[in-house]
C-alpha positions in Angstrom: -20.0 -8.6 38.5 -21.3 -6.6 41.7 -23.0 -3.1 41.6 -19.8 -1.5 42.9 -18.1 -3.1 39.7 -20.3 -2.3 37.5 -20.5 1.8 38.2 -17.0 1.6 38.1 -17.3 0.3 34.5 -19.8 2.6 33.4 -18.2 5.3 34.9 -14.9 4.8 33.0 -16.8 4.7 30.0 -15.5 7.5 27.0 -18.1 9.4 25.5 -20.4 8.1 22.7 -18.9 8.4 19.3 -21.1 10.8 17.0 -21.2 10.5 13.2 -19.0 14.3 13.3 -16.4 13.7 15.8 -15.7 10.3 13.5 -15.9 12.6 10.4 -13.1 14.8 12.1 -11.3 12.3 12.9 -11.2 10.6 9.9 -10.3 13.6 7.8 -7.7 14.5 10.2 -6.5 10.9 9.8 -5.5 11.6 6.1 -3.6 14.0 6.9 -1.2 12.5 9.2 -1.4 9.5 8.4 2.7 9.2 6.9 5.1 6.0 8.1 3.0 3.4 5.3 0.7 0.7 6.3 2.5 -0.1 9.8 3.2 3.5 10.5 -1.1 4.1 9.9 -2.0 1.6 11.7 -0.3 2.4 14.9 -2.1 5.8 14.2 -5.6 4.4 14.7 -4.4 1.9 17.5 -3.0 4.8 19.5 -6.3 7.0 18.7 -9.0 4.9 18.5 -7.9 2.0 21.2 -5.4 4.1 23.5 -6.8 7.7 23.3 -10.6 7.8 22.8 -11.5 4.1 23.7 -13.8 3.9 20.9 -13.0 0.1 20.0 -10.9 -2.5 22.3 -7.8 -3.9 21.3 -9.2 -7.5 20.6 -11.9 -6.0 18.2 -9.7 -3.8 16.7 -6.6 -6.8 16.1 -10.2 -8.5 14.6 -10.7 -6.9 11.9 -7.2 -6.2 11.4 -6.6 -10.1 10.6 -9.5 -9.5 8.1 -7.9 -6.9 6.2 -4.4 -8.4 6.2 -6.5 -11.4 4.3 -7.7 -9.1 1.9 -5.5 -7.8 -1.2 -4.9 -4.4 -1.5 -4.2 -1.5 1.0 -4.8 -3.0 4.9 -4.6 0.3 6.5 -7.0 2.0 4.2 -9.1 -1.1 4.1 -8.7 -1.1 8.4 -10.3 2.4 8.4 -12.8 1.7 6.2 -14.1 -1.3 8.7 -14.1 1.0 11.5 -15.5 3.6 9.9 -18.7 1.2 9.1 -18.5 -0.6 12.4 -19.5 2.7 14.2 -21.8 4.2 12.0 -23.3 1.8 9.4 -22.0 1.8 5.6 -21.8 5.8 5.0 -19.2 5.9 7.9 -17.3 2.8 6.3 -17.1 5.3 2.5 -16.2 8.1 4.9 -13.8 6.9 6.7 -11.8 5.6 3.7 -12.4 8.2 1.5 -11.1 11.2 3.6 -7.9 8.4 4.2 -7.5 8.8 0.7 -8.4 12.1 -0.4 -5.6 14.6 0.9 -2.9 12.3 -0.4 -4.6 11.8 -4.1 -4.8 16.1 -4.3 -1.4 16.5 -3.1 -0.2 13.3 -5.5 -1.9 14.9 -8.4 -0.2 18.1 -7.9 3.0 16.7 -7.1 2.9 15.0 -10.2 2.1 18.2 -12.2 5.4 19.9 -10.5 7.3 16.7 -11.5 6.6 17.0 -14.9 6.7 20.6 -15.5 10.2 21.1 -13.5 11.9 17.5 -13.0 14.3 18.2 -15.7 15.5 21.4 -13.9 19.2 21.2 -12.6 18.3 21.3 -9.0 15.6 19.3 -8.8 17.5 16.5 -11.0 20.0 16.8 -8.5 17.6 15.8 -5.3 16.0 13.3 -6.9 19.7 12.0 -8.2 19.8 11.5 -3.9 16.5 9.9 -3.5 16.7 7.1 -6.2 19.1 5.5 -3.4 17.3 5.8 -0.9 14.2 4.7 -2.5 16.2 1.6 -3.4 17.1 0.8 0.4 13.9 1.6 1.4 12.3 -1.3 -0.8 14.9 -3.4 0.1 14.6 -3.0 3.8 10.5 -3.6 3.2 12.2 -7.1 1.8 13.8 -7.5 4.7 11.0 -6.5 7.3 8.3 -9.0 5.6 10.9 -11.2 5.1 11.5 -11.5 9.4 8.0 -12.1 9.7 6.6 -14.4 6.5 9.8 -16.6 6.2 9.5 -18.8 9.3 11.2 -21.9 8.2 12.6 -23.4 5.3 9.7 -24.4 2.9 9.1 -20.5 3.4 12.6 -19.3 2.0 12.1 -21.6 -0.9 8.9 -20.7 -2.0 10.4 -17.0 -1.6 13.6 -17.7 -3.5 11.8 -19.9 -6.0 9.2 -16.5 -6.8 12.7 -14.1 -7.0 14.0 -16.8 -9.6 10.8 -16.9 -11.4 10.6 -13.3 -12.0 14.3 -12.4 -12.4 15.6 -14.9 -14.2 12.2 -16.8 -16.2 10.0 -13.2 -16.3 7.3 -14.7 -15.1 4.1 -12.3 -14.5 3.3 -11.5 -10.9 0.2 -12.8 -11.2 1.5 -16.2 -12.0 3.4 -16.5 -9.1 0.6 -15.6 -6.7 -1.3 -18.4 -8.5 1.9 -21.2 -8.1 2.6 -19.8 -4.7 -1.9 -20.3 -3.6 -1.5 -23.8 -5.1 1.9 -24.6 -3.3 -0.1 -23.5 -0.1 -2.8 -25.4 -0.9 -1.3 -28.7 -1.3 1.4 -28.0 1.6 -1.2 -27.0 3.9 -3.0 -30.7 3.8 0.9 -32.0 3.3 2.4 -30.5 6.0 0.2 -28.1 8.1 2.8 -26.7 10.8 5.0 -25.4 8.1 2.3 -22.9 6.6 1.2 -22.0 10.3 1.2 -18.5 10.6 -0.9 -16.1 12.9 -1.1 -12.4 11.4 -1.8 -10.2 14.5 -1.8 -11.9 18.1 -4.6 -11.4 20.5 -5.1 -8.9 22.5 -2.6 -8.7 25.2 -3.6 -5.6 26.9 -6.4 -3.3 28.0 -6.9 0.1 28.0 -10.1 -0.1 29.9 -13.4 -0.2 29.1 -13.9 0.5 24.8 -17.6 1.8 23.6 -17.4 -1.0 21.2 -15.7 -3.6 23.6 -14.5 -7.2 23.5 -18.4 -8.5 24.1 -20.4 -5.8 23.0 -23.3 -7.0 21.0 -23.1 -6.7 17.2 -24.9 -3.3 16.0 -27.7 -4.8 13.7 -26.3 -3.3 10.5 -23.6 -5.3 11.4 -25.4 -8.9 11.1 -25.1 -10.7 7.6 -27.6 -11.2 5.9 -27.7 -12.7 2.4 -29.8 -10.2 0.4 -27.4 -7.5 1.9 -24.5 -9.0 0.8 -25.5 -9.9 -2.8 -27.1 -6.3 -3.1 -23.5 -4.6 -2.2 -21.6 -7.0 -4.2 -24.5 -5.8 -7.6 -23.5 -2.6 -6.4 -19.8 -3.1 -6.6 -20.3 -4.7 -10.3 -22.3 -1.6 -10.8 -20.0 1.0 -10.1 -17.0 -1.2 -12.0 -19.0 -1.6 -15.1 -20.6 1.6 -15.2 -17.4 3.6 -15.8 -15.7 0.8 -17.8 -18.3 0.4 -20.0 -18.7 4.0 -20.7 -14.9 4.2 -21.7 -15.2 1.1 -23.8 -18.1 3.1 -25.3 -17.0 6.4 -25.8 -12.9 5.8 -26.4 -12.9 2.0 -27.2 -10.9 -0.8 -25.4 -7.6 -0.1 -26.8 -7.9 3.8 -25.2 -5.2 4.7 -22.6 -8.5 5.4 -19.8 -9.6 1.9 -21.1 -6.7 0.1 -20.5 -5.8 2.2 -17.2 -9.0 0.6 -15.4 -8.7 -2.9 -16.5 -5.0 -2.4 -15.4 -5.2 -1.1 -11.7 -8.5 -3.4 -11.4 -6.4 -6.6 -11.6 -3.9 -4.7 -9.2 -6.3 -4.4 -6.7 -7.8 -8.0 -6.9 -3.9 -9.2 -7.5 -1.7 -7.7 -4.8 -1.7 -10.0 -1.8 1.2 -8.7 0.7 0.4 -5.2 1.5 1.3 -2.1 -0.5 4.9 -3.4 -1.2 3.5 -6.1 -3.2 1.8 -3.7 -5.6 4.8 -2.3 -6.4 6.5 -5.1 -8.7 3.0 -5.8 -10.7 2.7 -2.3 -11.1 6.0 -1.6 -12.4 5.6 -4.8 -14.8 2.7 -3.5 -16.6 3.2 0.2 -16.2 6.7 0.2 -17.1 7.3 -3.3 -19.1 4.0 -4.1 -20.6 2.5 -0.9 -21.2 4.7 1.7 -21.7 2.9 4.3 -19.8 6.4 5.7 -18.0 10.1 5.1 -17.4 11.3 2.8 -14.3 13.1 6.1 -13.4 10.0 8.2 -13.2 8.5 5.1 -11.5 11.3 5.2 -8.7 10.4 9.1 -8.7 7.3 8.7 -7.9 7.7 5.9 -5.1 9.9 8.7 -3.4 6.9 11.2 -3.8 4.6 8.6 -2.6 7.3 7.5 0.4 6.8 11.6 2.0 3.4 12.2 1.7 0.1 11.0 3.9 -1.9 8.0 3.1 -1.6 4.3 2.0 1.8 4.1 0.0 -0.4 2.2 -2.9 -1.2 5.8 -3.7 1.7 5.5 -6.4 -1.1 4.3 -8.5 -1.8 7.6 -8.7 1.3 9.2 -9.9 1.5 6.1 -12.6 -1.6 7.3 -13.5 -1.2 10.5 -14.0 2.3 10.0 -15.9 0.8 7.8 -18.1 -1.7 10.3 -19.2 1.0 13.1 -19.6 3.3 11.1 -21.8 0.5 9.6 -23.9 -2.0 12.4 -24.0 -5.1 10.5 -24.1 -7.3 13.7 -24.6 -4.6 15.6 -27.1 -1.9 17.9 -26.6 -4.0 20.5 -26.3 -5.4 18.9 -23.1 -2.9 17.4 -21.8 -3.2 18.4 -17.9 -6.8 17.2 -18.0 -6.2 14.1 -19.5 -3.7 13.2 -16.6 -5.7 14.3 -14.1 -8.4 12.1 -15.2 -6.2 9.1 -15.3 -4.8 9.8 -12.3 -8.4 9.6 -11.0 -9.3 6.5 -12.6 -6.4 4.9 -11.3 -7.1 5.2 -8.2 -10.7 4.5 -8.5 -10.4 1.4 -9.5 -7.5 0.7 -7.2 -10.0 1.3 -3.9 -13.5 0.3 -5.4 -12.7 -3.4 -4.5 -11.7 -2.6 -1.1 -14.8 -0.9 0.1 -17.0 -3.7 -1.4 -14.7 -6.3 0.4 -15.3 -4.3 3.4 -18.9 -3.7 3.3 -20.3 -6.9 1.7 -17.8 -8.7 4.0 -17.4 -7.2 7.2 -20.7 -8.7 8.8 -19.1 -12.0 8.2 -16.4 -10.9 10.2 -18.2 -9.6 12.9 -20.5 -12.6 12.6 -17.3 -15.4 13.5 -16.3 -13.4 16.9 -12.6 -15.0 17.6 -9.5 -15.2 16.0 -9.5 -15.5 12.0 -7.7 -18.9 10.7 -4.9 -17.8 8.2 -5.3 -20.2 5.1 -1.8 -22.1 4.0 -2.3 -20.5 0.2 -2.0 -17.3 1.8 0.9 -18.0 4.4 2.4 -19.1 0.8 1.7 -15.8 -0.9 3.4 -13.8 1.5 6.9 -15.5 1.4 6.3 -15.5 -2.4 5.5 -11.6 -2.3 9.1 -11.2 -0.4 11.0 -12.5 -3.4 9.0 -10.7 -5.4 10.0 -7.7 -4.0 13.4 -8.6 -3.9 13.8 -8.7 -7.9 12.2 -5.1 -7.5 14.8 -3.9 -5.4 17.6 -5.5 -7.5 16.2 -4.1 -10.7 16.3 -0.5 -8.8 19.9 -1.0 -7.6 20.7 -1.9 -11.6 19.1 1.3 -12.6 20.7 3.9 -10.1 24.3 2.0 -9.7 24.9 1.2 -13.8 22.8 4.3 -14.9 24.8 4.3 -18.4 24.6 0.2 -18.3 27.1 -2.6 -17.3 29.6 -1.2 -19.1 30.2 1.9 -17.9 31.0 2.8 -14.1 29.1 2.1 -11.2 28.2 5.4 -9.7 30.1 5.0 -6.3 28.3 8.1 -5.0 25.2 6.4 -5.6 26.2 3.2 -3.6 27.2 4.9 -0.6 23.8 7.0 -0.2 22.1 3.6 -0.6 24.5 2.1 2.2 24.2 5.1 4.5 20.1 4.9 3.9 19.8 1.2 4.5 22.0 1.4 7.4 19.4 4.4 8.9 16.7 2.3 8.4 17.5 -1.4 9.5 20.0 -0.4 12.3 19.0 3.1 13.6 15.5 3.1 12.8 15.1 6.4 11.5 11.7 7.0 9.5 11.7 6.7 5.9 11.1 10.6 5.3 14.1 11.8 7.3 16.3 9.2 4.9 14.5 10.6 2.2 14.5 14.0 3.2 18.7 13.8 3.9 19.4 11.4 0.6 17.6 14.7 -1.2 20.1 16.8 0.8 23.1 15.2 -0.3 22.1 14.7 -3.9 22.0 18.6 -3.9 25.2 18.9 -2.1 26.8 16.7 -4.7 25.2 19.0 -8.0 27.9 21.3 -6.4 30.6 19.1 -5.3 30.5 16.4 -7.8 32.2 18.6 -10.6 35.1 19.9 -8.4 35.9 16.4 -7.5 35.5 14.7 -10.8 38.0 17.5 -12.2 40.8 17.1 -9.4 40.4 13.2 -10.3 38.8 12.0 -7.1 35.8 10.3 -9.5 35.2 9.6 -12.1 
């Protein structure tokens, strides 16, 4: 590179990134980060690689690969990398904390406002609209994952083969993610180019010269080293035990706060796919196994998680907090408290895994510059994840088109908001809060309309 090249470079250069403008950013981040995992990630591309040139585009697609890897929330788990790749482990916690924070305040109160006034007629009425749409919207996230993971045949048996085993046999999610690693496994040595997959492509495009750029040298706190690694992942088992064993001690296993923890830990270990695979394990143990709350609170509170900021896993928070209202783990008397707290645990130990992943992990990532190998169990567990899905949004459709059961009427009102929502989403790509925000319009329209029409005969 001549001199003349080299000022040029260093004069294009962005200004260094201090720990408080990352801060501010960050906590700005939470805030506007709606449109779910792929909506939040083109957030930080457009900031942090387009805008601000604080990473390049092939570092940032780097540990993008990584999280996609990793179960639980990738966007979350994407800022939380960043966040420590610029400023060492407290700017890792930062960074995915503040992406979490608004939307668990705002969850917890929505929640609140749900149960205290859901049964009122109006707001009955606007979330009569949004159970349809919340039903296209999970099928659509089918459909999306489905154009990506399902590249060939094997893949659209593996998928139908997971729809079958939870629809038809009940199988636990869990046990398909296991069958689907072990299909991988053995089809990966059997037939490699069927259980080829990429994630993310390479960078494709620059947007000049990043702060931390395509060969800048790896910070030092960014270097594995073993005694690091093993000291985060004590750490990890530290802050997991601690608060389980202190519920074990004080309420016993059996305890609602108990039972929460070990719940939405195995969630969070569990959930390859992105947030849309949490959704079915969730709503089996929530809903099935537990008991905590109805599958039509659960559909509520997928809509409440749909319109505000953050990772859309942050249902676990609403689950949470329902399943401490309806079984009042702390007594009557205490019933908001005991919610809250829930609501706090489950989302505890929904992230803890995800910062140790990140932290304990990330200088092995950094350490293997290049593009990450997807494994064939993985590749597997995606396609698996789409049928899995699938049986979630035909158990949704059951619930909102035969609310009275087969044999009454199918709600015909209900079928056409899901057809007009699905249709906004997979043909005219409007975001999933305008179709949520309309459904909610012409549920309330219909509280007014509905009776004159069922008493002139035009419905029944």
């Amino acid at each position: 590179m001549t001199n003349k090249t080299y000022d040029t470079v260093n004069a294009s250069l962005p200004p260094s990134i201090t720990f408080l403008s990352a801060c501010l950013f960050w906590f700005k981040l939470g805030f506007i980060s709606f449109g779910g995992p792929a909506g939040q990630i083109a957030v930080m591309h457009q900031e942090l690689v387009e805008r601000k040139r604080w990473i390049s585009e092939q570092r940032f697609l780097h540990a993008l690969n990584y999280c996609m890897l990793l179960p639980g929330p990738e966007a979350q788990q994407l800022a939380t990398y960043l966040g420590w790749l610029m400023h060492r482990t407290w700017g890792g916690i930062i960074a995915g904390v503040f992406f979490v924070l608004p939307s668990l305040f705002l969850l917890i109160l929505l929640s609140w406002l749900y149960v205290r006034f859901g049964h009122i007629p109006e707001v009955s009425a606007v979330l009569y609209g949004i159970k349809p749409a919340v039903t296209a919207i999970v099928l659509f996230a089918a459909h999306r994952i489905s154009s990506r993971a399902l590249k060939n045949s094997v893949m659209w048996i593996i998928a139908g083969a997971a729809f079958l085993g939870i629809f038809v046999l009940h199988l636990p999610f869990p046990l398909i993610v296991l069958l689907a690693a072990i299909f991988g496994a053995i089809g990966g040595h059997v037939a490699p180019e069927k259980f080829a997959t990429g994630g993310h492509s390479s960078a494709q495009k620059s947007y000049g010269v990043a702060i931390i750029d395509d060969h800048t040298p790896i910070p030092e706190h960014a270097k594995f080293r073993w005694s690091r690694f093993i000291l985060l992942v004590l750490i990890g088992l530290l802050l997991w035990s601690s608060v389980v064993g202190f519920l074990c001690w004080q309420y016993g296993w059996t305890h609602t706060f108990t039972q929460i923890s070990w719940f939405f830990t195995k969630a969070a270990l569990l959930t390859f796919g992105g947030a849309y695979a949490v959704l079915p394990y969730v709503y089996q143990g929530a809903v099935e196994h537990y008991q905590w709350l109805s599958a039509t609170q659960m559909m509520d509170g997928l809509a409440l998680g749909e319109t505000t900021p953050g990772p859309l896993i942050m249902i676990v928070t609403f689950v949470g907090f329902l399943s401490g209202w309806n079984h009042l783990p702390l007594g009557a008397d205490s019933a908001l408290l005991g919610a809250t707290i829930a609501a706090c645990l489950a989302t505890y130990f929904t992230f803890l895994p995800s910062f140790i992943f990140i932290l304990a992990g990330g200088p092995l990532i950094e350490s293997s510059q290049g593009k990450l190998k997807f494994t064939a169990p993985l590749t597997a567990i995606t396609a698996a994840v789409v049928g899995v899905i699938l049986n979630l949004a035909v158990f949704f459709a059951v619930q909102v088109f035969w609310p009275a059961g087969f044999n009454a009427a199918v709600d015909y009102c209900a079928v056409l908001i899901f057809a007009a929502a699905f249709l906004a989403l997979s043909r005219y790509k409007i975001g999933v809060i305008a179709v949520i925000l309309a459904s909610a319009s012409v549920g309330l329209l219909l509280a007014f309309v509905k009776p004159w029409l069922i008493q002139h005969g035009l419905i029944s």
